[in-house]
C-alpha positions as CSV (number, residue, x, y, z in Angstrom):
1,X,-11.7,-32.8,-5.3
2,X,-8.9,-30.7,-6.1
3,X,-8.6,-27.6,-4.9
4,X,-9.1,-23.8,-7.0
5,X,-5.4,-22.5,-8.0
6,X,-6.3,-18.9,-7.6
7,X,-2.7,-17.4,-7.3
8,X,-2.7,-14.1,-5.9
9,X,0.8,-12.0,-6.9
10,X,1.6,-8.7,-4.7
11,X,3.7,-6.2,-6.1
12,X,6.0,-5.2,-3.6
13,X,9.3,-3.8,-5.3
14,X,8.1,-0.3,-5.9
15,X,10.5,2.6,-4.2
16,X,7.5,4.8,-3.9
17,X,9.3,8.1,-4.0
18,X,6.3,10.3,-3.6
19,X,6.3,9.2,0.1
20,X,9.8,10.7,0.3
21,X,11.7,10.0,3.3
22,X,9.2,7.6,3.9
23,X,10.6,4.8,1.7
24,X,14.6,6.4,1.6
25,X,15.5,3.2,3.6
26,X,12.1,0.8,3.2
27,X,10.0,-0.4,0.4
28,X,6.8,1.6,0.2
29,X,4.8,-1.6,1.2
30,X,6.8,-1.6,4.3
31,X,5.8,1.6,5.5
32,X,4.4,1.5,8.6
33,X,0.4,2.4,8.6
34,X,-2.1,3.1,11.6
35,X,0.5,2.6,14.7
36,X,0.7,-0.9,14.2
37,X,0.7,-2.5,10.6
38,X,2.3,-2.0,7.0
39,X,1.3,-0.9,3.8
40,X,1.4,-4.7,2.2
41,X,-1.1,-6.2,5.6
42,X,-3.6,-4.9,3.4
43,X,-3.5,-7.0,0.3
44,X,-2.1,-9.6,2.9
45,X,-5.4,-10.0,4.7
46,X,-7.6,-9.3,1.7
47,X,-5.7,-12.6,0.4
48,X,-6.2,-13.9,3.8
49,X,-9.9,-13.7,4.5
50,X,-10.8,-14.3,0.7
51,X,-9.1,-18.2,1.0
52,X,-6.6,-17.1,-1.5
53,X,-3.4,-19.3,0.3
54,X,-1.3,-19.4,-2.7
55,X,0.6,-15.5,-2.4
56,X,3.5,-14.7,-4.1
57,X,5.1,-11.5,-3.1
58,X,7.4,-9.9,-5.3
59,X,10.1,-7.8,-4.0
60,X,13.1,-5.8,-4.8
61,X,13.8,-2.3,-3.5
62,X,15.2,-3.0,0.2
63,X,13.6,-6.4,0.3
64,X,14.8,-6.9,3.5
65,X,12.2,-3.9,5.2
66,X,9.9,-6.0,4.0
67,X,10.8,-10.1,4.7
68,X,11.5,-9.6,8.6
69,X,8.1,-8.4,8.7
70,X,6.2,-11.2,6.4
71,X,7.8,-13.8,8.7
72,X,7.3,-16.4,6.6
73,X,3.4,-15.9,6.3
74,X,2.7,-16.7,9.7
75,X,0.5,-13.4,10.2
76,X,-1.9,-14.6,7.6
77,X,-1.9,-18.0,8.1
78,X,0.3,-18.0,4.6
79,X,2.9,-21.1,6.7
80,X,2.4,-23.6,4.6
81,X,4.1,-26.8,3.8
82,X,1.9,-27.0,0.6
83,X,1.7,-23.3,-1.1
84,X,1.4,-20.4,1.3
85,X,3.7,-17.4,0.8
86,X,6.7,-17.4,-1.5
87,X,8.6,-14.3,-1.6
88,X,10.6,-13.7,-5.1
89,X,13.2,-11.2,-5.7
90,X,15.8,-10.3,-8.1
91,X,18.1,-13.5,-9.1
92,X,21.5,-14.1,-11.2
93,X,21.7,-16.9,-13.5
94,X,23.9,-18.1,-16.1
95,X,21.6,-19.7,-18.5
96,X,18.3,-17.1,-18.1
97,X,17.5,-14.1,-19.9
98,X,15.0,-12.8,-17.2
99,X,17.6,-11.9,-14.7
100,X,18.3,-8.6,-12.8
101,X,16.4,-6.2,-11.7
102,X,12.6,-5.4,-12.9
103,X,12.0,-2.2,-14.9
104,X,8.3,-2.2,-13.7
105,X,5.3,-4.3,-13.2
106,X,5.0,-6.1,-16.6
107,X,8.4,-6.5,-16.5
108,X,8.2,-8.3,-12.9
109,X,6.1,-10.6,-14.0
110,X,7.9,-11.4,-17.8
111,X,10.6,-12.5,-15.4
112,X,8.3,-15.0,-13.3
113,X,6.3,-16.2,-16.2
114,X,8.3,-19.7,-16.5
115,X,7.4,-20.3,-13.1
116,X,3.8,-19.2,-13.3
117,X,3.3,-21.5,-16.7
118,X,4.9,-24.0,-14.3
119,X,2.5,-23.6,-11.4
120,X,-0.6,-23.4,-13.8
121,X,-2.6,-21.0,-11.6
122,X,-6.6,-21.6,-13.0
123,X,-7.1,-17.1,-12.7
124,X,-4.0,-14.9,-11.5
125,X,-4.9,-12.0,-9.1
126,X,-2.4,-9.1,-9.2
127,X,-2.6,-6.6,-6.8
128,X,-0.2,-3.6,-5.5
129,X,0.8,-3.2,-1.8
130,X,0.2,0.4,-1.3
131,X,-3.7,1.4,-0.8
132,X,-5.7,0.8,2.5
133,X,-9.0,-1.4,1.5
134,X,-11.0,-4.6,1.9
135,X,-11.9,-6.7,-0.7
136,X,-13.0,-9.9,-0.9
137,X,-11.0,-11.1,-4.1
138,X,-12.7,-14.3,-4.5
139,X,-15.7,-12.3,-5.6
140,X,-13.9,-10.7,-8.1
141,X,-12.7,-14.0,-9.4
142,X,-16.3,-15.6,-9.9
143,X,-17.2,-11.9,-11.6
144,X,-14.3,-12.5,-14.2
145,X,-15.5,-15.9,-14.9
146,X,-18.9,-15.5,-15.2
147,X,-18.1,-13.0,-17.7
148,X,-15.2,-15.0,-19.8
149,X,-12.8,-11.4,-19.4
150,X,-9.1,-11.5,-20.1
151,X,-9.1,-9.1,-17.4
152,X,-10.9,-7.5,-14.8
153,X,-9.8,-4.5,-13.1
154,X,-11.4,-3.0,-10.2
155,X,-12.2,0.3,-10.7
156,X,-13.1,3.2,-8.4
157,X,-14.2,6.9,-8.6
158,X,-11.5,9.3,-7.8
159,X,-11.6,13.4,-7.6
160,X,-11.2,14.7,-11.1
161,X,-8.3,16.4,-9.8
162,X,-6.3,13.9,-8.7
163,X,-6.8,11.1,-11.4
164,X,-3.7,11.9,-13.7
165,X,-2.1,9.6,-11.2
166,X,-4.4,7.0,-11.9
167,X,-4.7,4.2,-14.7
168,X,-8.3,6.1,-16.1
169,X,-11.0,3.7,-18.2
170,X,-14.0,4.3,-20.2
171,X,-17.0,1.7,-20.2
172,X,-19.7,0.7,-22.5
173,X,-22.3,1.4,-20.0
174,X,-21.9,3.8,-17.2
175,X,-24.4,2.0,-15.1
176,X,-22.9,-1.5,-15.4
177,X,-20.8,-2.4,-12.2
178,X,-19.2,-4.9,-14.5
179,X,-19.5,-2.7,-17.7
180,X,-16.9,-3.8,-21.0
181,X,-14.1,-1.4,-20.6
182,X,-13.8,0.2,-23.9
183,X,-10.3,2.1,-23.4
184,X,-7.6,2.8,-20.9
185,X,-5.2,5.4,-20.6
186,X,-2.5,5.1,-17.8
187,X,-2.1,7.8,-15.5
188,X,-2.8,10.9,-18.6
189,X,-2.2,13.9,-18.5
190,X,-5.9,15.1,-19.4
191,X,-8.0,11.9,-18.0
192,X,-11.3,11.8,-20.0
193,X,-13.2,10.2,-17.1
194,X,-13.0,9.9,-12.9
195,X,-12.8,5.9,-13.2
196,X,-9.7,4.8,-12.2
197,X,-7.9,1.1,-11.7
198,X,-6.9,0.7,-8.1
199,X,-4.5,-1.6,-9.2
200,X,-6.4,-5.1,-8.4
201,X,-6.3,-7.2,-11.4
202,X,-7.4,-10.7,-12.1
203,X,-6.0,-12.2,-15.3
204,X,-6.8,-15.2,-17.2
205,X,-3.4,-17.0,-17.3
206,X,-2.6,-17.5,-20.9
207,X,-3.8,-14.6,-22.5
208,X,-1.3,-12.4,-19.8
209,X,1.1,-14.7,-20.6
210,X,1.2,-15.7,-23.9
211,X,1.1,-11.5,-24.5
212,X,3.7,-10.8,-21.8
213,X,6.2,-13.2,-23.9
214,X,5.3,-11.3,-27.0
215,X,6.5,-8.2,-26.0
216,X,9.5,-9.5,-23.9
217,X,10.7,-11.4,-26.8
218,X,9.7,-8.7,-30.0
219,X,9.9,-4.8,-27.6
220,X,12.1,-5.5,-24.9
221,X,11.5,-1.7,-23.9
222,X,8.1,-2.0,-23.8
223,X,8.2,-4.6,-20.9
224,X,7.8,-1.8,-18.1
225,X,4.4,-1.3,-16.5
226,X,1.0,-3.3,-16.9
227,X,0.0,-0.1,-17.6
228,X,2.3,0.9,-20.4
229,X,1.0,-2.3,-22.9
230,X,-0.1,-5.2,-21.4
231,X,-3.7,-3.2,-20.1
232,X,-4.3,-1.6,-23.5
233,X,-4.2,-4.6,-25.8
234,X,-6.2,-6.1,-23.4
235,X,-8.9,-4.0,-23.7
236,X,-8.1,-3.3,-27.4
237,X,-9.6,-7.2,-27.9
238,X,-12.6,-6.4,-26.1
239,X,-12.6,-8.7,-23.3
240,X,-11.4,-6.5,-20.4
241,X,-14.5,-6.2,-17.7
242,X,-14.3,-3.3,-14.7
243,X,-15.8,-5.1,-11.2
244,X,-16.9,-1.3,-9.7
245,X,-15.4,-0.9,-6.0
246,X,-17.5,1.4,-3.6
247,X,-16.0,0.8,-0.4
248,X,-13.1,2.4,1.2
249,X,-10.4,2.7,-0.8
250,X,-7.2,4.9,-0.9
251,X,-3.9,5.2,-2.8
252,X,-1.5,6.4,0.2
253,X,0.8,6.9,-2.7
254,X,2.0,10.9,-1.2
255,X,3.0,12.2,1.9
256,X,-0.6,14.4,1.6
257,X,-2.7,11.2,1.3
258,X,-1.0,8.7,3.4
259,X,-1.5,11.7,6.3
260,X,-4.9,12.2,5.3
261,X,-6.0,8.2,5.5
262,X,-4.9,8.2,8.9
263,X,-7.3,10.9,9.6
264,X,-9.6,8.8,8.1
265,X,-9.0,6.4,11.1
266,X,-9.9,8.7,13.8
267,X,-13.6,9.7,15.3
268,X,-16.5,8.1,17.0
269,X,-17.5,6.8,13.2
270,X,-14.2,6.4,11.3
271,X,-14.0,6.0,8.0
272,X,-12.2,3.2,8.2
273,X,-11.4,0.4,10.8
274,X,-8.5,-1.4,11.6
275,X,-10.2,-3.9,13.5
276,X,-13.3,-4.7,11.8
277,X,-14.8,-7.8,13.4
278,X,-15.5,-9.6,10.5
279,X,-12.8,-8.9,8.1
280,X,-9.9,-7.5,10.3
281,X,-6.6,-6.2,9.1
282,X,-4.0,-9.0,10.1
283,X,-0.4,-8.0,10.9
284,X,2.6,-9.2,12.7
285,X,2.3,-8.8,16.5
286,X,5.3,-7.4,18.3
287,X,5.0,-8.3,22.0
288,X,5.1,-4.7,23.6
289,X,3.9,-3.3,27.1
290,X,0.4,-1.8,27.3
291,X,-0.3,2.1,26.9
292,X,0.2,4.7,29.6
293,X,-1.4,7.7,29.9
294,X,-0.2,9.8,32.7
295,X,-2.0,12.1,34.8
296,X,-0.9,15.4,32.7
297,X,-2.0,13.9,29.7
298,X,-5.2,15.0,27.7
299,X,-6.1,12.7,25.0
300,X,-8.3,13.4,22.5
301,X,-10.1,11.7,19.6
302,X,-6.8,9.2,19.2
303,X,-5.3,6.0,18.6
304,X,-2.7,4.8,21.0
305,X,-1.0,1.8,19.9
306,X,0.4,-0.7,22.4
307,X,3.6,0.6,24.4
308,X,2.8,4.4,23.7
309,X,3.7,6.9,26.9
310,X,1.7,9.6,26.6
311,X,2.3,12.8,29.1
312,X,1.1,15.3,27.2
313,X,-1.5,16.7,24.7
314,X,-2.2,14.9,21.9
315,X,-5.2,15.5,19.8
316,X,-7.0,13.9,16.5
317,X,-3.5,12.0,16.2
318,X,-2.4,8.5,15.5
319,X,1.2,7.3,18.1
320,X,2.2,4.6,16.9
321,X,3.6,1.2,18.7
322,X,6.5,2.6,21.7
323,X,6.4,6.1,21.1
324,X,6.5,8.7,23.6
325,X,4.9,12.5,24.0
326,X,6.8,14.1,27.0
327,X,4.8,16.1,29.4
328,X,3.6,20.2,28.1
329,X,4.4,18.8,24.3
330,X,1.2,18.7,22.0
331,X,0.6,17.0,19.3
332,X,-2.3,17.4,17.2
333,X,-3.4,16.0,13.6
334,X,-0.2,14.0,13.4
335,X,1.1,10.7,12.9
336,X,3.8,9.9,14.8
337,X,5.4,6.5,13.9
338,X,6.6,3.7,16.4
339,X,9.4,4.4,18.5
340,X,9.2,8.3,17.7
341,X,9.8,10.8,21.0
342,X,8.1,14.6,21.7
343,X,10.3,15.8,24.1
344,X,8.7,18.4,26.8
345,X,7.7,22.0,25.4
346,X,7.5,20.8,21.6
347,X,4.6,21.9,19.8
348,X,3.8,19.5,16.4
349,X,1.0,20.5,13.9
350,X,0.1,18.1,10.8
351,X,3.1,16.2,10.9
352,X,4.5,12.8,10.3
353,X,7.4,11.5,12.5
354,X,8.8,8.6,11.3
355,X,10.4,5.6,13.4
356,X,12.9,6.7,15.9
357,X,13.1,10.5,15.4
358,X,13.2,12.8,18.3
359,X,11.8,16.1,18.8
360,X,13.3,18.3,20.6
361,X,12.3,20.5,23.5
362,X,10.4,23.3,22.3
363,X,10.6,22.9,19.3
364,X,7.6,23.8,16.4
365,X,7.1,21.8,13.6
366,X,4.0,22.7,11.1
367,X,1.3,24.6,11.7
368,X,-2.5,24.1,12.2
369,X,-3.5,24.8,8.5
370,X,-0.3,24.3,7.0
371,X,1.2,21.7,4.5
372,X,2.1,18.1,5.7
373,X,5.5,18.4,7.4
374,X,8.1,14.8,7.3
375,X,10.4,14.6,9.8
376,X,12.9,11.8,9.1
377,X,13.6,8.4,10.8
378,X,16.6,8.5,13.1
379,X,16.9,12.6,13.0
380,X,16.7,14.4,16.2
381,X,15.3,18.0,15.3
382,X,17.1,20.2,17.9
383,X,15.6,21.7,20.6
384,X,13.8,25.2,19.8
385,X,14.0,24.5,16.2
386,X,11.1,25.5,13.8
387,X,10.4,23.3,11.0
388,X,7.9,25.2,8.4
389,X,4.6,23.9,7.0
390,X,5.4,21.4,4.2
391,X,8.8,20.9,5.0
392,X,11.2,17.6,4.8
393,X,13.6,17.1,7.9
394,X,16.7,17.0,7.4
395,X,15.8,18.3,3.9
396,X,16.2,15.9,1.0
397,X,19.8,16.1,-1.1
C-alpha cells in the first residue's frame, strides 16, 4: 500500500531582526536554544516523531548557519535515499520567473509551487522555525480531514498585550477546539481577540496552490506573507478550521522572550523539557568533553551543557555547550551561549552572551531587575566595563 505524502515545508529564511544581534550573522532558526540545540530542532523533531519523513526546508538569509547544522537530516532520521530532507534556497535561472530571492512566506512558496504540483503532496504542513513546542502534526492532519478545511491553523491563547505580533482569528464557537474560523487579521494593530496562529498550517494542496498562482500571476505585490492574502481568502470561503493548541508553546521571536523561555527551562518542575522521554527534542550531537564543576563553584537551579567549566557562581542560568565561568564571576538569570567565557571578578545579571564572547574581569553587565542585556558573538567586553540594563554590545550601527 502506498504510503501518505504528507509534506511538511519549514520556513527557515526569515532574518528575525527582533532577536538583534542574535541573527546579524545566522538565520533566526539557527539560533542556538537551551545550551545545546537550534531554533528549527523544534519543528525538526515535531516532523520527526509525527512520521512526517518528507521535510522540505526552505532557506535564505545566511543559509549556510543553518545547513552545517541539518547535516543532511541525519539528526532526525530525515537521510533518506527516498524523500527525507531537501533543503531549497534561492536559485538563478534563465527560463523561470520565480527566481531570486523571496519577499516573504507566500512568496517562498509561489516560487516552489511547480515542484510541489510536481511532488503531489496528499495535505501540505507549513510551519515556522522559530517557537519552542511539541506537536504531534499528524493529528493535526486527520483533524483537517475529517473536517474537509482548506486550512487549518493552530491557534493558541496569547496575553492581550502582546498579540499585535500575532496573526489574531475569530471563530464561530468559542468552545469548539476545531471551531470555523470566521476572520483573520495579521498581526493588527487593535487585535479584536487573544487567539493567535502560531504559525502551523496544514493546507489542502490545490486550493493553496491554485490561489497562490492567482495572485503571483494577477498582484505580483501581493505575493508577500501567508498572512498578507493567502490566510484571508481562505477563511473568506469558509472552509478554514482552528485545531486549538494548549501545550507549551512560545514565539522566541524578541530578545525579551527568547530570555524568558529559557527560564522556562529551569526548576525542579520546568515548564518545559528538553528531554522529554517520549517525545524528545532531537538535535545534532557535537562530540564534546563532560561538564566540570570545580570546587569554588556554587551551582544553582541550572543547566550545564556538555563541556561547560564552571568555577564560579552561577544561578537560575542556562551555559551552553564549552562555555566557561572563571572562579569569583557570577552569573545569574542568564543564558550564556556555547563557547562564551566569564572571566574572574565579572558580575552578569539577565543577560545573553552569545557564541564566543568574552567577559572581562570585573566587569558588570545588567542588573538583577533590569532589562535583557545582548552581548554580541566574538566581542570581548573589557575588563571593568559596565554594560547597562537593556543594552546591546557593541551597540548596533
Amino acid at each position: 500500500m502506498a504510503r501518505d505524502r504528507v509534506l511538511a515545508v519549514v520556513l527557515a529564511g526569515g532574518k528575525g531582526s527582533r532577536l538583534q544581534a542574535l541573527t546579524q550573522r545566522r538565520a533566526k532558526p539557527a539560533v542556538p536554544y537551551g545550551g545545546t540545540h537550534r531554533l528549527i530542532d523544534f519543528a525538526l523533531s515535531n516532523c520527526a516523531h509525527s512520521g512526517i519523513d518528507n521535510v522540505w526546508v526552505i532557506q535564505q538569509y545566511n543559509p549556510e548557519s543553518i545547513t552545517d547544522h541539518l547535516a543532511g537530516g541525519r539528526p532526525w532520521d530525515l537521510d533518506r535515499t527516498q524523500g527525507g530532507l531537501l533543503t531549497l534556497h534561492p536559485r538563478q535561472t534563465d527560463t523561470d520567473d520565480r527566481e531570486g530571492f523571496a519577499q516573504g512566506t507566500a512568496h517562498s512558496l509561489w516560487q516552489q509551487v511547480p515542484l510541489l504540483r510536481e511532488f503531489d503532496p496528499s495535505a501540505i504542513v507549513v510551519v515556522s522555525a522559530d517557537a519552542v513546542y511539541r506537536l504531534d502534526y499528524q493529528q493535526v492532519v486527520a483533524d483537517h480531514r475529517a473536517h474537509d478545511a482548506e486550512v487549518t491553523m493552530v491557534t493558541t491563547q496569547v496575553e492581550p498585550d502582546d498579540a499585535s505580533r500575532y496573526g489574531i482569528v475569530e471563530v464561530a464557537d468559542s468552545n469548539d477546539p476545531h471551531s470555523v474560523i470566521t476572520s483573520y487579521a495579521y498581526k493588527p494593530e487593535h487585535p479584536t481577540s487573544t487567539v493567535a496562529t502560531n504559525e502551523v498550517f496544514v493546507f489542502s494542496p490545490d486550493p493553496l496552490l491554485d490561489l497562490l498562482d492567482d495572485l503571483g500571476a494577477d498582484q505580483p505585490g501581493d505575493q508577500d506573507d501567508l498572512g498578507h492574502h493567502i490566510l484571508p481568502r481562505l477563511v473568506a470561503r469558509g472552509r478554514a478550521r482552528q485545531w486549538r493548541f494548549d501545550g507549551y508553546w512560545r514565539d522566541v521571536g524578541t530578545v525579551q522572550a527568547y530570555w524568558r523561555s529559557h527560564q522556562d527551562l529551569l526548576g525542579d518542575e520546568p515548564a518545559f523539557c528538553l528531554r522529554e522521554r517520549d517525545w524528545p527534542i532531537l538535535t545534532r550531537g557535537d562530540l564534546c568533553a563532560p561538564v566540570r564543576v570545580g570546587a569554588s563553584a556554587q551551582v544553582e537551579t541550572c543547566l550545564l551543557a556538555s563541556g561547560a567549566v564552571v568555577n564560579g557562581t552561577v544561578r537560575h542560568s542556562v551555559v551552553g555547550r564549552g562555555a566557561t565561568v572563571h572562579p569569583g564571576a557570577v552569573v545569574e538569570q542568564c543564558v550564556l551561549l556555547p563557547g562564551s567565557v566569564v572571566e574572574p571578578g565579572a558580575v552578569l545579571h539577565r543577560a545573553i552572551v552569545d557564541e564566543q564572547a568574552r567577559i572581562g574581569s570585573g566587569a558588570r553587565i545588567g542588573a538583577p531587575d533590569g532589562e535583557i542585556t545582548l552581548i554580541a558573538s566574538n566581542t570581548h567586553v573589557p575588563a571593568k566595563a559596565h554594560i547597562k540594563p537593556g543594552q546591546q554590545y557593541p551597540a548596533a550601527e
